[in-house]
NUVOSE-472779 format. One record per atom (N, C-alpha, C, O): atom name; x, y, z. Coordinates in Angstrom, 3 decimals, decimal comma. Layout:
BEGIN
+------+----------+----------+----------+
| name |       c1 |       c2 |       c3 |
+------+----------+----------+----------+
|   CA |        X |        Y |        Z |
...
+------+----------+----------+----------+
//
This chain:
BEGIN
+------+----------+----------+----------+
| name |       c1 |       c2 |       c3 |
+------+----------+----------+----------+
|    N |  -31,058 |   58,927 |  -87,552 |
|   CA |  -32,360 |   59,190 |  -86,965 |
|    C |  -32,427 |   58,545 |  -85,581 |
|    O |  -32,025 |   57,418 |  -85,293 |
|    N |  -32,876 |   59,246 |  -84,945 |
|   CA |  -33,240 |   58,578 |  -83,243 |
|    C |  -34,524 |   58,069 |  -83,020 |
|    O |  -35,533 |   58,654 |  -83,414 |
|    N |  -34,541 |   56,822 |  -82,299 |
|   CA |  -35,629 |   56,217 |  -81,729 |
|    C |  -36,492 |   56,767 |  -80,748 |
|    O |  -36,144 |   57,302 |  -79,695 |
|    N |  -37,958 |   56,547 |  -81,288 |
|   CA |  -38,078 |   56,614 |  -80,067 |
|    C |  -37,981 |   56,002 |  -78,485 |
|    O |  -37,610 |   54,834 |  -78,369 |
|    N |  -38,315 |   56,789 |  -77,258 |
|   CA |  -37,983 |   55,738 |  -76,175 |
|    C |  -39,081 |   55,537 |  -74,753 |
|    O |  -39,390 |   56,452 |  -73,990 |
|    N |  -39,422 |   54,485 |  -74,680 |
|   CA |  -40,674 |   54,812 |  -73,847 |
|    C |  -39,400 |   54,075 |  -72,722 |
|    O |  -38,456 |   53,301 |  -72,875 |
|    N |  -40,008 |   54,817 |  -71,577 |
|   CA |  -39,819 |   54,641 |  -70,213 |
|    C |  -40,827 |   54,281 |  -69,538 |
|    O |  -41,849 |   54,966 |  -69,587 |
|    N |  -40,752 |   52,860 |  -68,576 |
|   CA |  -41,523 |   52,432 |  -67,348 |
|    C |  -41,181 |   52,581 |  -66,259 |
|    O |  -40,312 |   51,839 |  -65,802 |
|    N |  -41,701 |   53,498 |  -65,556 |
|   CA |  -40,622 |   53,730 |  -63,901 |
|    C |  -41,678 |   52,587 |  -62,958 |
|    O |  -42,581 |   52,196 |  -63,697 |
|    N |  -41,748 |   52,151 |  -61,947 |
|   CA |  -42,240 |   51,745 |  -61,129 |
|    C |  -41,720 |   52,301 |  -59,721 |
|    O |  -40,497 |   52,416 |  -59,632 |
|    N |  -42,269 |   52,558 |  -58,927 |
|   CA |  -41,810 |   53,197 |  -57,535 |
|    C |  -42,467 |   52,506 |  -56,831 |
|    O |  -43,569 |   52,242 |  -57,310 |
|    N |  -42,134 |   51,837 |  -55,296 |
|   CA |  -42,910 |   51,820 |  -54,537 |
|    C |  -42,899 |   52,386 |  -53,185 |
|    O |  -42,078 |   52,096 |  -52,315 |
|    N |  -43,938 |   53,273 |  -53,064 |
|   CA |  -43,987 |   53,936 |  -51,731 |
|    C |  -43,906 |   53,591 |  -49,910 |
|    O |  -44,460 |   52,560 |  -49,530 |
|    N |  -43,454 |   54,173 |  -49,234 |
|   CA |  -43,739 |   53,703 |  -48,004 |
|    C |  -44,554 |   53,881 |  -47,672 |
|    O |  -44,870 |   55,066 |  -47,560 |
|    N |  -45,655 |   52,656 |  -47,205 |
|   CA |  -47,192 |   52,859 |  -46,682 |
|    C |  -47,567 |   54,808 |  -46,480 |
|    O |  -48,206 |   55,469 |  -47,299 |
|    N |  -47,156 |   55,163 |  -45,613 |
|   CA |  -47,340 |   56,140 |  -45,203 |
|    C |  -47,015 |   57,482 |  -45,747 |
|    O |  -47,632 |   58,503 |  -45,445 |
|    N |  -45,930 |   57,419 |  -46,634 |
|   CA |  -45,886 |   57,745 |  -47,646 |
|    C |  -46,401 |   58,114 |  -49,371 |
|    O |  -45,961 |   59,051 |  -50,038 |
|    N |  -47,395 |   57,136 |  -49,809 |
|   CA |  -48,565 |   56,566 |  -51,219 |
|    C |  -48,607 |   57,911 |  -51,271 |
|    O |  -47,765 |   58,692 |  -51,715 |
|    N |  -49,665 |   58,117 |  -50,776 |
|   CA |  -50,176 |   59,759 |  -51,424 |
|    C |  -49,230 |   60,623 |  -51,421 |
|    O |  -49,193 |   61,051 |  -52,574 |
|    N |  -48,255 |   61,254 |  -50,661 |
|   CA |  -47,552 |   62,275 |  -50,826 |
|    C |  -46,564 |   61,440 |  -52,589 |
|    O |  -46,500 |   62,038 |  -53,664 |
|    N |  -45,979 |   60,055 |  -52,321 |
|   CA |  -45,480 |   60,206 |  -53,431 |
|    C |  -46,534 |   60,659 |  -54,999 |
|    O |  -46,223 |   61,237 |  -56,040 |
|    N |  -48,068 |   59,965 |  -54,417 |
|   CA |  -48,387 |   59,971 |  -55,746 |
|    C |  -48,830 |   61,625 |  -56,007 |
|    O |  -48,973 |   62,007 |  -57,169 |
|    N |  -48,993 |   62,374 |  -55,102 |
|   CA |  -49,803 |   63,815 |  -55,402 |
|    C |  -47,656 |   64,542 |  -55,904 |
|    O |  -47,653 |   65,408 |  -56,779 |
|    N |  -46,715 |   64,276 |  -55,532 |
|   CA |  -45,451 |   64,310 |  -55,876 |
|    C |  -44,879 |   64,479 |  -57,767 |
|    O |  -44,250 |   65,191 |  -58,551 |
|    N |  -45,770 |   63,076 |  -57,621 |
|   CA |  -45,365 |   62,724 |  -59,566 |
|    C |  -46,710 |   63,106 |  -60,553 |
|    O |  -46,738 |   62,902 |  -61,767 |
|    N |  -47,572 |   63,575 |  -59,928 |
|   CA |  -49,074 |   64,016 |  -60,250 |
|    C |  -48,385 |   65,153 |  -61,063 |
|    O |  -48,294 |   65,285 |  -62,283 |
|    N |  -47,819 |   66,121 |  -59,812 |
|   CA |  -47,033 |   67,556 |  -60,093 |
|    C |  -46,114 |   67,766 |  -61,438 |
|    O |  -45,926 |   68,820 |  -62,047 |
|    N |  -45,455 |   66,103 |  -61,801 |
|   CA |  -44,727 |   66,669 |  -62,507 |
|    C |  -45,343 |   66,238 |  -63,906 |
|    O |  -44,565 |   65,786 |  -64,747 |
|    N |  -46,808 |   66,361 |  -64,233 |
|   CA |  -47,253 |   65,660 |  -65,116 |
|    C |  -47,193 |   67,418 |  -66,445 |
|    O |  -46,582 |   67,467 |  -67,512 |
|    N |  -47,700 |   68,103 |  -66,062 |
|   CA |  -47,785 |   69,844 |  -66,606 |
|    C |  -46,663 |   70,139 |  -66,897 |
|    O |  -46,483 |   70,879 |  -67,864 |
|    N |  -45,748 |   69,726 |  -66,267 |
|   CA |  -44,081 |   70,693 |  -66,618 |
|    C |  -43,756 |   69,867 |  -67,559 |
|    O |  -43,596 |   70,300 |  -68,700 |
|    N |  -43,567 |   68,293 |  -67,219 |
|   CA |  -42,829 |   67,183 |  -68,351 |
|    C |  -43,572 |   66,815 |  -69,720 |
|    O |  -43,085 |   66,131 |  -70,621 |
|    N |  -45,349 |   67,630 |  -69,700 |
|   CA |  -45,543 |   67,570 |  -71,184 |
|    C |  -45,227 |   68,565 |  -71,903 |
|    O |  -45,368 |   68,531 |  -73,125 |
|    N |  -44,725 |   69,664 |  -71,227 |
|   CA |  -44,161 |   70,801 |  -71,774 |
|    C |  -42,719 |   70,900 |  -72,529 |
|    O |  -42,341 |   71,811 |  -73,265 |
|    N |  -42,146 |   69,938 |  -72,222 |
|   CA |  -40,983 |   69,520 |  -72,763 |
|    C |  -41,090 |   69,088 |  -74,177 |
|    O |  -41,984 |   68,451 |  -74,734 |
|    N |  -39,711 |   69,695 |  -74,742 |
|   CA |  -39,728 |   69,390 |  -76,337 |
|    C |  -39,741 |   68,023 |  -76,476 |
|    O |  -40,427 |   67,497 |  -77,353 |
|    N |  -39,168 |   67,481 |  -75,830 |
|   CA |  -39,223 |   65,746 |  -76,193 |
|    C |  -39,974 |   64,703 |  -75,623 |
|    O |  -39,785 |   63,488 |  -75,656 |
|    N |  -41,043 |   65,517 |  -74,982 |
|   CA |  -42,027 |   64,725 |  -74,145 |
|    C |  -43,258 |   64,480 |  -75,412 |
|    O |  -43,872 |   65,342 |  -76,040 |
|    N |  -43,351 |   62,892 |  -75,515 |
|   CA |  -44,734 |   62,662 |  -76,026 |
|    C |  -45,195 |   62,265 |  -75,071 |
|    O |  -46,231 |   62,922 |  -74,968 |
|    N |  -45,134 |   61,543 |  -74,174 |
|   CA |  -46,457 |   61,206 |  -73,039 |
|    C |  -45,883 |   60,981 |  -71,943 |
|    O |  -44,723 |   60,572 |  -71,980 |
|    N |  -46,465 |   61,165 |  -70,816 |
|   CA |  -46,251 |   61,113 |  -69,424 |
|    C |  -47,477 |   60,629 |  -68,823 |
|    O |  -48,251 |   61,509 |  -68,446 |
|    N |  -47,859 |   59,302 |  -68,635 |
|   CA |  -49,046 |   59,265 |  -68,080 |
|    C |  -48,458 |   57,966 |  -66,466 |
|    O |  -47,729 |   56,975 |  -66,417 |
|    N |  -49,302 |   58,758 |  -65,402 |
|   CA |  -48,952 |   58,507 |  -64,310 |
|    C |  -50,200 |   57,108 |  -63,696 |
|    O |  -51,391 |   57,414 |  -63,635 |
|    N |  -49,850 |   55,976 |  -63,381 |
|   CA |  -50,982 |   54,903 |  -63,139 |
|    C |  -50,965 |   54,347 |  -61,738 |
|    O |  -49,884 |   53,898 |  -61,356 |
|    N |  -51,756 |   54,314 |  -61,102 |
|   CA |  -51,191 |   53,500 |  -59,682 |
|    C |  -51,953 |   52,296 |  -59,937 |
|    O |  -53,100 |   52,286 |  -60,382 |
|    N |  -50,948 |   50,825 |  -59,498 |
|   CA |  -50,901 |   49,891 |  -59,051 |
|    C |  -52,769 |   49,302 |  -59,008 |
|    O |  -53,473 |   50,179 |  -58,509 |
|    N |  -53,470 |   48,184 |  -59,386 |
|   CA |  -54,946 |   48,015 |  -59,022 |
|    C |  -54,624 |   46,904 |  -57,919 |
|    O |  -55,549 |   46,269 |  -57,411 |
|    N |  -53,506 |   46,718 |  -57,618 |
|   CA |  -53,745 |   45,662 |  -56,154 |
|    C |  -53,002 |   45,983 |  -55,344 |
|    O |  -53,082 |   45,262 |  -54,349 |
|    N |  -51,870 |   47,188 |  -55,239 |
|   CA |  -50,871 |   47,432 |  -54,083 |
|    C |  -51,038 |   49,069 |  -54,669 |
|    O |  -50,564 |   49,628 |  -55,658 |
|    N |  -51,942 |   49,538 |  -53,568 |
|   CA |  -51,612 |   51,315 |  -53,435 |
|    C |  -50,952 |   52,140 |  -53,181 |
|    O |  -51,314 |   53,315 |  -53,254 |
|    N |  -49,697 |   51,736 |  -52,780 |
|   CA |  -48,189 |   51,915 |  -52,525 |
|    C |  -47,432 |   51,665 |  -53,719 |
|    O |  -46,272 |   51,288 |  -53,555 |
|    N |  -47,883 |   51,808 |  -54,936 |
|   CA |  -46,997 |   51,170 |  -56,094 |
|    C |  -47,465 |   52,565 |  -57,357 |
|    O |  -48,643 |   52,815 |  -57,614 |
|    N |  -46,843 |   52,962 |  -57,695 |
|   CA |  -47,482 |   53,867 |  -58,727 |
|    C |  -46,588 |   53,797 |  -59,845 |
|    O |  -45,495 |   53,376 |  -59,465 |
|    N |  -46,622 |   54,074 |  -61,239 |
|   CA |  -45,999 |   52,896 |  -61,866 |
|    C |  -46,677 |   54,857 |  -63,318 |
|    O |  -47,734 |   55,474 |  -63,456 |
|    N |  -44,977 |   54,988 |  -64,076 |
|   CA |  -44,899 |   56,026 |  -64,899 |
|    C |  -44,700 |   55,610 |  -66,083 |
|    O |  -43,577 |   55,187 |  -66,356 |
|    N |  -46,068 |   55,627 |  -67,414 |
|   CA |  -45,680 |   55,061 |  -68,796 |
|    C |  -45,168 |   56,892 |  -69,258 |
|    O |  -45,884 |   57,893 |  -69,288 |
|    N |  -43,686 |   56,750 |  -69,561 |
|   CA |  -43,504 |   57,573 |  -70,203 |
|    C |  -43,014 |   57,079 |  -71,896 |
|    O |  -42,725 |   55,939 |  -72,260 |
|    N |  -43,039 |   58,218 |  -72,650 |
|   CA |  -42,533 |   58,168 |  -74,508 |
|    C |  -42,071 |   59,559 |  -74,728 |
|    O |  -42,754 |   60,583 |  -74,717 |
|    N |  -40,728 |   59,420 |  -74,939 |
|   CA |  -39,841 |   60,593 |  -75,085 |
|    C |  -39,174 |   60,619 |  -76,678 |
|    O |  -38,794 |   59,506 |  -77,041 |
|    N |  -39,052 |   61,305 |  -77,297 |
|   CA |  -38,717 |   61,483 |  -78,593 |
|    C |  -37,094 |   61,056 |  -78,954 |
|    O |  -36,662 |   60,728 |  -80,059 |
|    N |  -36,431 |   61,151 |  -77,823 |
|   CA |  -34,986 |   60,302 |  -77,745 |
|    C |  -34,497 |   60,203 |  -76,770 |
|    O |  -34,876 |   61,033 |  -75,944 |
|    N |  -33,288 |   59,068 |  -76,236 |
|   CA |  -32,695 |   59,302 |  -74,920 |
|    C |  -32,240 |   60,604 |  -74,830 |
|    O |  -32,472 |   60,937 |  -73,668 |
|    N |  -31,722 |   61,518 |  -75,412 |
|   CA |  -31,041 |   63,116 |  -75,438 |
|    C |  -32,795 |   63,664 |  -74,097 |
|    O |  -32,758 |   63,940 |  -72,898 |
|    N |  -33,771 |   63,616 |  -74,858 |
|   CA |  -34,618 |   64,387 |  -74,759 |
|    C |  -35,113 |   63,819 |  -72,980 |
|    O |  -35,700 |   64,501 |  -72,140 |
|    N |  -34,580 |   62,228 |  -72,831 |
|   CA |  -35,034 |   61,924 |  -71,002 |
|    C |  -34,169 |   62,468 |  -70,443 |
|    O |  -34,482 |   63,255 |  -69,549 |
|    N |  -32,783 |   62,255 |  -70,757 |
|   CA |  -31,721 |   63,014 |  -70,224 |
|    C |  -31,903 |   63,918 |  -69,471 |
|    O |  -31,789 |   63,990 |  -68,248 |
|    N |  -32,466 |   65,299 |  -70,924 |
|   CA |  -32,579 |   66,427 |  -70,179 |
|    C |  -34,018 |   66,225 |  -69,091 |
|    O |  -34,005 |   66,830 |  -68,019 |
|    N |  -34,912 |   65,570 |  -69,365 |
|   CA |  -35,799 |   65,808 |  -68,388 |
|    C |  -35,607 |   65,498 |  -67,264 |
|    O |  -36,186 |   66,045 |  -66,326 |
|    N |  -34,490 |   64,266 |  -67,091 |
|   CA |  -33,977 |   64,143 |  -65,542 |
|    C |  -32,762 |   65,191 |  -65,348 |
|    O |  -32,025 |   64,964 |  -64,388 |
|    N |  -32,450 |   66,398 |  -66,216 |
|   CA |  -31,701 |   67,556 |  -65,629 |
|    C |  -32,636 |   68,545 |  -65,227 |
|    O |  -32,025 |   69,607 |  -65,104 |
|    N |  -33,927 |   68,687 |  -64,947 |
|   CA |  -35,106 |   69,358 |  -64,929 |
|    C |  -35,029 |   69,546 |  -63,018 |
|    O |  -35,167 |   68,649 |  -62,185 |
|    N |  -34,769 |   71,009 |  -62,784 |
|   CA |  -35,048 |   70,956 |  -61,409 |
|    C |  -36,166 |   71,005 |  -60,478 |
|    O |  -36,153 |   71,407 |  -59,314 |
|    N |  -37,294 |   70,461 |  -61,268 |
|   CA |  -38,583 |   70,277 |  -60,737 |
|    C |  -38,245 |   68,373 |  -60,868 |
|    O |  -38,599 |   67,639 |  -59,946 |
|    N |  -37,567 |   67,832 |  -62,073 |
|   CA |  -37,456 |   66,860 |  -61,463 |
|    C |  -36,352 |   66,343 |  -60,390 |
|    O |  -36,451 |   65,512 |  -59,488 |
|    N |  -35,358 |   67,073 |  -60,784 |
|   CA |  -34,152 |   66,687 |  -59,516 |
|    C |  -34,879 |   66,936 |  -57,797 |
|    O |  -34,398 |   66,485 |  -56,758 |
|    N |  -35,755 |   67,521 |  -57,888 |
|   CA |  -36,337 |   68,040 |  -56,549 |
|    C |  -37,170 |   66,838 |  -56,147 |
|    O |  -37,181 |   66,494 |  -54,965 |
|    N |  -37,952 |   66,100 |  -57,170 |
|   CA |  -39,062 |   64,934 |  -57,039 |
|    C |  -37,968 |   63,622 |  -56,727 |
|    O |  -38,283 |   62,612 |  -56,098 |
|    N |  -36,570 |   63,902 |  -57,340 |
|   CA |  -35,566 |   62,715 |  -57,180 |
|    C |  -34,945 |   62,573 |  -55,705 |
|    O |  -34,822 |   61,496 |  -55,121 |
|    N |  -34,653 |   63,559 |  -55,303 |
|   CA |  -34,056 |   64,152 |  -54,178 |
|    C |  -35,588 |   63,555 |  -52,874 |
|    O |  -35,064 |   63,124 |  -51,847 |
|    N |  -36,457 |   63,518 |  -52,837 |
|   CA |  -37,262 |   63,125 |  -52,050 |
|    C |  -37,509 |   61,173 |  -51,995 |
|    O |  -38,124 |   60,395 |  -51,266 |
|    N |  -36,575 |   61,053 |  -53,295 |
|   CA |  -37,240 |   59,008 |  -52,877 |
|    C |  -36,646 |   58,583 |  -51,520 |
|    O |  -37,385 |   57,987 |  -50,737 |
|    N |  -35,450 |   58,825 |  -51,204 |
|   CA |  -35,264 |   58,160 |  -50,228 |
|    C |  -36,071 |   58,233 |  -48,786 |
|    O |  -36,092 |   57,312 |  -47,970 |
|    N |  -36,610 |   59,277 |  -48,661 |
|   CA |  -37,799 |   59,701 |  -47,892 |
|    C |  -39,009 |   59,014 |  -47,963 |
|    O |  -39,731 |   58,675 |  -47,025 |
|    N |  -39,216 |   58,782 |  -49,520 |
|   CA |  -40,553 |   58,065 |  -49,808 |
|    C |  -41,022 |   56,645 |  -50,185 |
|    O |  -42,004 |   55,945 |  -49,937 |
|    N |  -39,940 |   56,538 |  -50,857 |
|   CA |  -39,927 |   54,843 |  -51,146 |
|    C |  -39,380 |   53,563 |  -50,504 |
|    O |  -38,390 |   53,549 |  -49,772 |
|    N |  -39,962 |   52,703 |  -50,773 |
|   CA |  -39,208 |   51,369 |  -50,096 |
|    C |  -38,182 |   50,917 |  -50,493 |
|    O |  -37,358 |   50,499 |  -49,680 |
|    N |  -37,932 |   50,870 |  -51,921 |
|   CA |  -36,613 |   50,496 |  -52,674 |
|    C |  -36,387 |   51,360 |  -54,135 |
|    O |  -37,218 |   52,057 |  -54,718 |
|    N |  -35,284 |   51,134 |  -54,436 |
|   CA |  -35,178 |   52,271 |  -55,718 |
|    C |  -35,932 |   51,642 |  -56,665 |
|    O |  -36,175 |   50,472 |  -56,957 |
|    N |  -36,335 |   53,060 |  -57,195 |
|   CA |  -37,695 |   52,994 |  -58,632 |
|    C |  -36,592 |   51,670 |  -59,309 |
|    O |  -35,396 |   51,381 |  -59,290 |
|    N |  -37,976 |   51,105 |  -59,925 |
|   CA |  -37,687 |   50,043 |  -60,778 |
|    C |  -37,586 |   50,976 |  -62,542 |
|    O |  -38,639 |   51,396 |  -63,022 |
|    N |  -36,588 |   51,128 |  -63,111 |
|   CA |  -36,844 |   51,801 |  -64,575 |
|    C |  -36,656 |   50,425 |  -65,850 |
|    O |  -36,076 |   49,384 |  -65,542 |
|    N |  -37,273 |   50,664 |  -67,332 |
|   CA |  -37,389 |   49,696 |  -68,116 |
|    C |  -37,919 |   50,459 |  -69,045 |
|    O |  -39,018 |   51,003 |  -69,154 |
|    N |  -36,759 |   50,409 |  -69,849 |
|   CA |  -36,427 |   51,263 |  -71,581 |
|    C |  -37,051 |   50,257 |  -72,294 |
|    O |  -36,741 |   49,086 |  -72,073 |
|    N |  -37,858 |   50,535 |  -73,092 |
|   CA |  -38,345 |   49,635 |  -74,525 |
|    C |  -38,068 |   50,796 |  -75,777 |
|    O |  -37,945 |   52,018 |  -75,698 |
|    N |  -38,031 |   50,020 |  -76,769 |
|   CA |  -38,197 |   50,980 |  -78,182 |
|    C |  -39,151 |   50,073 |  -78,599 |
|    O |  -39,163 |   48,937 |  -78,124 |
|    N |  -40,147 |   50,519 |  -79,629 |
|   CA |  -41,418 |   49,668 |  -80,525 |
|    C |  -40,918 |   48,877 |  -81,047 |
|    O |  -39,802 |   48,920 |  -80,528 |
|    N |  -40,887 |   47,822 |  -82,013 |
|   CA |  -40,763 |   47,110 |  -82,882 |
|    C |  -41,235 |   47,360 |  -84,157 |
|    O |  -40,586 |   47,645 |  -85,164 |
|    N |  -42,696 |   47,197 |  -83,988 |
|   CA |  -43,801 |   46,987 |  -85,181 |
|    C |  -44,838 |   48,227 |  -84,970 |
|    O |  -45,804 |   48,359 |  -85,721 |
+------+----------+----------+----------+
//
């Protein structure tokens, strides 16, 4: 049996940049709950740095993030960080416990 797997992305934007990244990962909120292995995708920005937008995802297994980072709506959102961010997304796998 497979775990489940929540994903924390953290990104942070270049000032000038914030909004285009966040209206960016907004976009991919409709396609990635459409996915068989998507339980949640919820997108949060930062309450003290507005340049920080920060992705609680829960995917039904690593197989199932996999494919969502083979997703060419997301390879297209991947393909734009270096444009948008200050340093590479911060990512952080948990599984539940209890």
């Amino acid at each position: 049996m497979t775990e489940q797997l929540t994903l924390i992305a953290r990104l942070t934007a270049k000032p000038e940049h914030a909004e285009a990244l966040g209206n960016g990962l907004h976009d991919l909120i409709s396609p990635t709950l459409k996915e068989e292995g998507s339980i949640g995708y919820v997108l949060h920005r930062d309450n003290d740095d507005p340049n920080v937008w920060i992705l609680y995802e829960t995917w039904r297994s690593r197989a199932d993030l996999d494919l969502h980072f083979a997703q060419p709506y997301t390879k297209a959102m991947l393909s734009r960080f270096p444009e948008l961010l200050t340093k590479d997304m911060e990512l952080t796998f948990a599984t539940a416990v209890g």
